[in-house]
Short mmCIF file of the C-alpha atoms (twelve columns), coordinates in Angstrom:
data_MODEL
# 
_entry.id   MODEL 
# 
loop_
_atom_site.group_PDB 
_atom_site.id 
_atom_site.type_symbol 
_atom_site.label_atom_id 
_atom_site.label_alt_id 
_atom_site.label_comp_id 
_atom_site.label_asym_id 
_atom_site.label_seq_id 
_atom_site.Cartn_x 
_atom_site.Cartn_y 
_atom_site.Cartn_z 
_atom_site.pdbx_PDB_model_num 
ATOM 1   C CA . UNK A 1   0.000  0.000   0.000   1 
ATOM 2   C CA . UNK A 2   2.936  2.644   0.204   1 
ATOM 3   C CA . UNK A 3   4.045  4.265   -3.077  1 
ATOM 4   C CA . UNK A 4   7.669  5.401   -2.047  1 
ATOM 5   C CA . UNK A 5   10.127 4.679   0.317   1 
ATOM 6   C CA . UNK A 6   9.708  7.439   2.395   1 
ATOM 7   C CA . UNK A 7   6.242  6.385   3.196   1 
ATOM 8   C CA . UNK A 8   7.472  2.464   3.901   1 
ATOM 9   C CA . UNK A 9   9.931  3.986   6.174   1 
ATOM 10  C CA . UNK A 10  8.037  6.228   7.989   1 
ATOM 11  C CA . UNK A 11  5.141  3.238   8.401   1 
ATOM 12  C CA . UNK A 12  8.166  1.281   9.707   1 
ATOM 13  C CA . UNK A 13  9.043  3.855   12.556  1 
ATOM 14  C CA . UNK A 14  5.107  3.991   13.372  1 
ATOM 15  C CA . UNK A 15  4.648  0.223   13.303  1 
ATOM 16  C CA . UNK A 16  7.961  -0.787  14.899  1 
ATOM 17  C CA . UNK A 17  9.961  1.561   16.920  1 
ATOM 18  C CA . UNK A 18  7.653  4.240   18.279  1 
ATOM 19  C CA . UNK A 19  5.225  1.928   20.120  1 
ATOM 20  C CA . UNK A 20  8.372  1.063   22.385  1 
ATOM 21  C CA . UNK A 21  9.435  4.636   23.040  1 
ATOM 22  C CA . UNK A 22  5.162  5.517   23.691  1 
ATOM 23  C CA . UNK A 23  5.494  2.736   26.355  1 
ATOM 24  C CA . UNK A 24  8.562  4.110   28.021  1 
ATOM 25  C CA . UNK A 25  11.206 2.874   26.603  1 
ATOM 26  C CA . UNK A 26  14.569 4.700   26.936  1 
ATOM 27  C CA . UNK A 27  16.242 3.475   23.994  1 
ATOM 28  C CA . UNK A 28  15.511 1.622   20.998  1 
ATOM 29  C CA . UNK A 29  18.582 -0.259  18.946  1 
ATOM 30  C CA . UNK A 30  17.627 -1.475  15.279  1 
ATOM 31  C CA . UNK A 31  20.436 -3.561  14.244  1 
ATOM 32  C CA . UNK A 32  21.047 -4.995  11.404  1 
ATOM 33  C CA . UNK A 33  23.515 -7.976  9.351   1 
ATOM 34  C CA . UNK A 34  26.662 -6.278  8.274   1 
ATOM 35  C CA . UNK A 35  27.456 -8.449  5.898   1 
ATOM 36  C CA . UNK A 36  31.570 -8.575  4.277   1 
ATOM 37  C CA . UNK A 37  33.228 -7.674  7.171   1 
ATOM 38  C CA . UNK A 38  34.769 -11.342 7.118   1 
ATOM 39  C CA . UNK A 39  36.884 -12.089 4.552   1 
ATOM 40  C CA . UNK A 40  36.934 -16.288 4.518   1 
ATOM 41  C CA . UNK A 41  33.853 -16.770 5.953   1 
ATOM 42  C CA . UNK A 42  31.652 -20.270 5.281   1 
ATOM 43  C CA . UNK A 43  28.756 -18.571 5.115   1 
ATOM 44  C CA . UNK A 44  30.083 -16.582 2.025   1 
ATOM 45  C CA . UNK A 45  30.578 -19.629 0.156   1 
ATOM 46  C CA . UNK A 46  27.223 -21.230 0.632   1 
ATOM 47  C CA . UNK A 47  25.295 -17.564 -0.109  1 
ATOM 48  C CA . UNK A 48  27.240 -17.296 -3.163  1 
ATOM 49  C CA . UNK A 49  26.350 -21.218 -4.369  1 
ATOM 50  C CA . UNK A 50  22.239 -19.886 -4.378  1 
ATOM 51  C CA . UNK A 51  23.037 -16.525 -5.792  1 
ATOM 52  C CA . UNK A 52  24.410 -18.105 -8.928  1 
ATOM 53  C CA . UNK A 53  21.238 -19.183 -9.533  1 
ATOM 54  C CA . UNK A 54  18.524 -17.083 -8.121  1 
ATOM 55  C CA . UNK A 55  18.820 -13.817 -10.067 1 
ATOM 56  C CA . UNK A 56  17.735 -12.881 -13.514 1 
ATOM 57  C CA . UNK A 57  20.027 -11.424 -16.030 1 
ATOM 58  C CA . UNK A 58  18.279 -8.247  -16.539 1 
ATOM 59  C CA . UNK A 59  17.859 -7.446  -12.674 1 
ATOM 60  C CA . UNK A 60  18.444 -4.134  -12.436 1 
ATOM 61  C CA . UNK A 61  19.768 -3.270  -8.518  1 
ATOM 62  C CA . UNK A 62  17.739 -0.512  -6.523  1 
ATOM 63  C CA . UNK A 63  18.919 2.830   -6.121  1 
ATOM 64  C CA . UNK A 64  17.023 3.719   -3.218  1 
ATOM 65  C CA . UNK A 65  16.282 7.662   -1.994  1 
ATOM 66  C CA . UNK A 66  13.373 8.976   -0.257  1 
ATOM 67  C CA . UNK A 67  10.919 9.204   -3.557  1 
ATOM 68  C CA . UNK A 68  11.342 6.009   -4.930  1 
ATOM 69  C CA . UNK A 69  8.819  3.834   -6.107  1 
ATOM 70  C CA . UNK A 70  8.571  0.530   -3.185  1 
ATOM 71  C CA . UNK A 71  8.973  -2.547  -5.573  1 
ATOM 72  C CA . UNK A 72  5.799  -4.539  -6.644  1 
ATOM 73  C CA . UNK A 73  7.574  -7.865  -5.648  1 
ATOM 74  C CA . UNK A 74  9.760  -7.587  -3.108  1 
ATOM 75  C CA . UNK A 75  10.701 -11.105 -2.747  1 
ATOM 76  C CA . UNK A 76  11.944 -10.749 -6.450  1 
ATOM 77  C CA . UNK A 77  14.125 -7.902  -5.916  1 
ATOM 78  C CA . UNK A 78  15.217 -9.117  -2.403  1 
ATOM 79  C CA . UNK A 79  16.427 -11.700 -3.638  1 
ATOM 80  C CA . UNK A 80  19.779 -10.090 -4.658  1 
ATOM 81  C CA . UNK A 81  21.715 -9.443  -1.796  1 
ATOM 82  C CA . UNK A 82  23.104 -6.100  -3.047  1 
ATOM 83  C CA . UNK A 83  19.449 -4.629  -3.119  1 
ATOM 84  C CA . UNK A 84  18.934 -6.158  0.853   1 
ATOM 85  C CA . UNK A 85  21.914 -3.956  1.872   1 
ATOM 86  C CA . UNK A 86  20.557 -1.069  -0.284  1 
ATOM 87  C CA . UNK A 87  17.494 -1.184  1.473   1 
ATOM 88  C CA . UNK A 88  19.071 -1.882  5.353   1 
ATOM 89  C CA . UNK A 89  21.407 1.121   4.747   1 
ATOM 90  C CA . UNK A 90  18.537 3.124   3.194   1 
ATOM 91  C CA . UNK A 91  16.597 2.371   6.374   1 
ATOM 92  C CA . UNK A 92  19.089 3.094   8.876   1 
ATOM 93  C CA . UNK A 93  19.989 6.538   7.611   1 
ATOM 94  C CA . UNK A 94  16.264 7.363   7.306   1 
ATOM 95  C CA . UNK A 95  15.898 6.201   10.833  1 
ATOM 96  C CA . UNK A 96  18.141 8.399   12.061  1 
ATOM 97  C CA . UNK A 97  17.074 11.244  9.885   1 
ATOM 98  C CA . UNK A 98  13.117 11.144  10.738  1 
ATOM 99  C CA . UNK A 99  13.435 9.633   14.534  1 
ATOM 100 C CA . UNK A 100 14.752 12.340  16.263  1 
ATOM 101 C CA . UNK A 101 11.177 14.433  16.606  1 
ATOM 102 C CA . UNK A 102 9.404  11.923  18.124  1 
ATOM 103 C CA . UNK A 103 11.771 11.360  21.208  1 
ATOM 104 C CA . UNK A 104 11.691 12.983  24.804  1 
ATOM 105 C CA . UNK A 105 14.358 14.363  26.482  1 
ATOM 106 C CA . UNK A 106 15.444 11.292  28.070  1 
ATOM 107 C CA . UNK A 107 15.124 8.590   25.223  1 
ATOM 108 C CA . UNK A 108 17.726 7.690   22.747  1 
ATOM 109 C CA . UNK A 109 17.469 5.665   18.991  1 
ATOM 110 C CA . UNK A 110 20.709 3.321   18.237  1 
ATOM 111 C CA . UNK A 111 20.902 1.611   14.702  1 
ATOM 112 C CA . UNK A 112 23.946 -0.563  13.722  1 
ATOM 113 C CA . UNK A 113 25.127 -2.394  10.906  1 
ATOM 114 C CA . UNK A 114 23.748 -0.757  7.606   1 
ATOM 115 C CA . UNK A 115 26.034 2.428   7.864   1 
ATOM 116 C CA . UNK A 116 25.877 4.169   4.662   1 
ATOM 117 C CA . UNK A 117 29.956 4.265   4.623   1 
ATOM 118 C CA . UNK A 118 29.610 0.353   6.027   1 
ATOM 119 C CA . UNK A 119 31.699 0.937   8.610   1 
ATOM 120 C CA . UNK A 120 31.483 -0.830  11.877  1 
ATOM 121 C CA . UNK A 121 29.721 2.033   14.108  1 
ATOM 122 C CA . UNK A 122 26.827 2.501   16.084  1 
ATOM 123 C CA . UNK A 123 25.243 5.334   15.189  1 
ATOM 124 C CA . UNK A 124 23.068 7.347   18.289  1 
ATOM 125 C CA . UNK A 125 20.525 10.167  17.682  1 
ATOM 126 C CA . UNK A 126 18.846 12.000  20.773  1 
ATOM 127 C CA . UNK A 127 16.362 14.785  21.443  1 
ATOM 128 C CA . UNK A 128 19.129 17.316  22.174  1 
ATOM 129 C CA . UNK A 129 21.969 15.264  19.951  1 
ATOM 130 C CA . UNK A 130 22.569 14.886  16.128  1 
ATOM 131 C CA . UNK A 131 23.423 11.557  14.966  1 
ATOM 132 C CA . UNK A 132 26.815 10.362  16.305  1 
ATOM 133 C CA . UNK A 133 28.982 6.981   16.914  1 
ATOM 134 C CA . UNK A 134 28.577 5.194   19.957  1 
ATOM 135 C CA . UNK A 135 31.598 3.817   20.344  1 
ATOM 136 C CA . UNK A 136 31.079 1.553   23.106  1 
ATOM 137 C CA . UNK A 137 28.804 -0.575  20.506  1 
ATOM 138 C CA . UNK A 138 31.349 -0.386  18.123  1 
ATOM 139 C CA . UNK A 139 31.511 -3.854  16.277  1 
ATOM 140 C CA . UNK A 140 32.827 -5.897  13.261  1 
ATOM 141 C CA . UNK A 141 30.352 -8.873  13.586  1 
ATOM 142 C CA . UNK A 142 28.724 -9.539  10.674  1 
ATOM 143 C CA . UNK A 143 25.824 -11.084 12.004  1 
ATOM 144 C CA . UNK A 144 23.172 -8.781  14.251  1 
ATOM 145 C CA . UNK A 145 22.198 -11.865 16.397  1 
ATOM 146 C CA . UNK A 146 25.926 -11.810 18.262  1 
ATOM 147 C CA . UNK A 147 26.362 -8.003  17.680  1 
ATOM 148 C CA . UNK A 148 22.861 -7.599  19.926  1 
ATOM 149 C CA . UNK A 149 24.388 -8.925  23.452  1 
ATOM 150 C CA . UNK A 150 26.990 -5.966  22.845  1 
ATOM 151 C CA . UNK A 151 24.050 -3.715  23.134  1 
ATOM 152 C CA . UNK A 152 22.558 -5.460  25.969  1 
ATOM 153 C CA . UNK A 153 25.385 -5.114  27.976  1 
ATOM 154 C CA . UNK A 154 25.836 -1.422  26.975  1 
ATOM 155 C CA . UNK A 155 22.112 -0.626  27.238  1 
ATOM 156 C CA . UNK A 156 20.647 2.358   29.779  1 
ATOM 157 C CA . UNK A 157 17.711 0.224   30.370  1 
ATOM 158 C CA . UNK A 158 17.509 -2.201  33.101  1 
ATOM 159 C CA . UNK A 159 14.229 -4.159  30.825  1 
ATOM 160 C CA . UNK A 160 15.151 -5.252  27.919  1 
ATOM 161 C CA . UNK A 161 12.801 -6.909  25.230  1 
ATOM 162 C CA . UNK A 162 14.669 -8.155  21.918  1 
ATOM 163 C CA . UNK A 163 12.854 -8.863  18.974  1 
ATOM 164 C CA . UNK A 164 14.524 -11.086 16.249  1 
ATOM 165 C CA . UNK A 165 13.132 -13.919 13.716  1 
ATOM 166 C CA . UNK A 166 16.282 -15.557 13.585  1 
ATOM 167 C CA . UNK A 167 16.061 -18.320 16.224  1 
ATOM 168 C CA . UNK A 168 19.705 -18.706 17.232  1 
ATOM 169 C CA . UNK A 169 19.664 -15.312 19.012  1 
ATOM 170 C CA . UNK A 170 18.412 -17.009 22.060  1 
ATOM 171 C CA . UNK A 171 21.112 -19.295 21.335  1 
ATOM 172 C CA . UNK A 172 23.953 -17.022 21.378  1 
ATOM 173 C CA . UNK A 173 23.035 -14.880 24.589  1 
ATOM 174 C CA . UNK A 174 22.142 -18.160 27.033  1 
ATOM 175 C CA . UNK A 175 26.031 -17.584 27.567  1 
ATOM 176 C CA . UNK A 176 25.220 -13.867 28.569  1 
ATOM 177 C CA . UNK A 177 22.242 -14.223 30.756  1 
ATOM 178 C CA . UNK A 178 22.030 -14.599 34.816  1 
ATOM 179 C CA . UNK A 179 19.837 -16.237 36.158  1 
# 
C-alpha cells in the first residue's frame, strides 16, 4: 500500500519503533547484518552457491532515496543481496534522519550495521543530539544476532525486550544471561 520509500519507512518507525518509546522505553537499537566484514567466511561460500542461480540477467539493482517507487515484488528484488543492503542502509539513515522528533528528552534511537559508509559504528541520535557513533557498541560482527548482546550489555535500560526472527539469538546470549 505505500508508493515510495519514504512512506514504507516512515510506516516502519510507526509500526515498529515508536510503540516502544510511547510505552517508556529509553532506547531503541535497530540492528542490522553487516554483511563482508569477514573475509573467509563459510557462510560466504554457501550464499554465493544460491546466488548463482537465483537472479535474472536483466535485474536491475535498486537505487534507493526517499521518492522512490517501493517494488511490486519484493521477494523478487530481495532476492539479490546487493538490493537487501541497499534497502538496510537506506533504512538506517532514514531512521536516524526522521526519529529524532518523536523522542523525549530522556530517550535515545541506536541503529547498527547498515552504515551508509559500512563501517562498523553505532550510530546514536537523541532529542538534544545529532546523529553520532557510539563507540562503546562499536563492532565488526557480521551477524546482528551476536552483535545484539553488545548492546545489551551497553544498554541504559535495566528491561530489555529483543525482537529477532532468527532463532539462534536465544542461542547465542544463554552464555550472557544470569539467572
Amino acid at each position: 500500500s505505500h508508493k515510495t520509500m519514504a512512506s514504507y519507512g516512515a510506516f516502519l518507525i510507526r509500526r515498529f519503533i515508536l510503540p516502544h518509546f510511547l510505552r517508556g522505553s529509553t532506547q531503541v537499537h535497530v540492528l542490522f547484518d553487516n554483511p563482508g566484514q569477514m573475509e573467509e567466511n563459510p557462510k560466504v561460500f554457501e550464499q554465493g552457491r544460491r546466488d548463482s542461480a537465483g537472479i535474472s540477467l536483466e535485474h536491475t539493482c535498486w537505487i534507493l532515496f526517499d521518492e522512490a517507487e517501493v517494488p511490486a515484488k519484493w521477494s523478487d528484488t530481495l532476492k539479490c543481496r546487493q538490493c537487501k543492503r541497499s534497502l538496510t542502509k537506506f533504512l538506517s539513515a532514514f531512521f536516524l534522519k526522521r526519529i529524532k522528533s518523536s523522542l523525549n528528552n530522556t530517550q535515545s534511537f541506536v541503529t547498527a550495521g547498515a552504515m551508509m559508509d559500512d563501517s562498523d559504528e553505532a550510530i546514536l541520535v537523541s532529542k538534544d543530539l545529532d546523529p553520532h557513533p557510539y563507540p562503546l557498541l562499536r563492532s565488526n560482527a557480521e551477524e546482528s544476532d551476536i552483535r545484539i548482546w553488545l548492546h545489551v550489555k551497553h544498554s541504559a535500560g535495566y528491561k530489555i525486550l529483543i525482537q529477532s526472527p532468527d532463532t539462534d539469538t536465544y542461542h547465542v546470549g544463554l552464555p550472557f544471561m544470569t539467572p
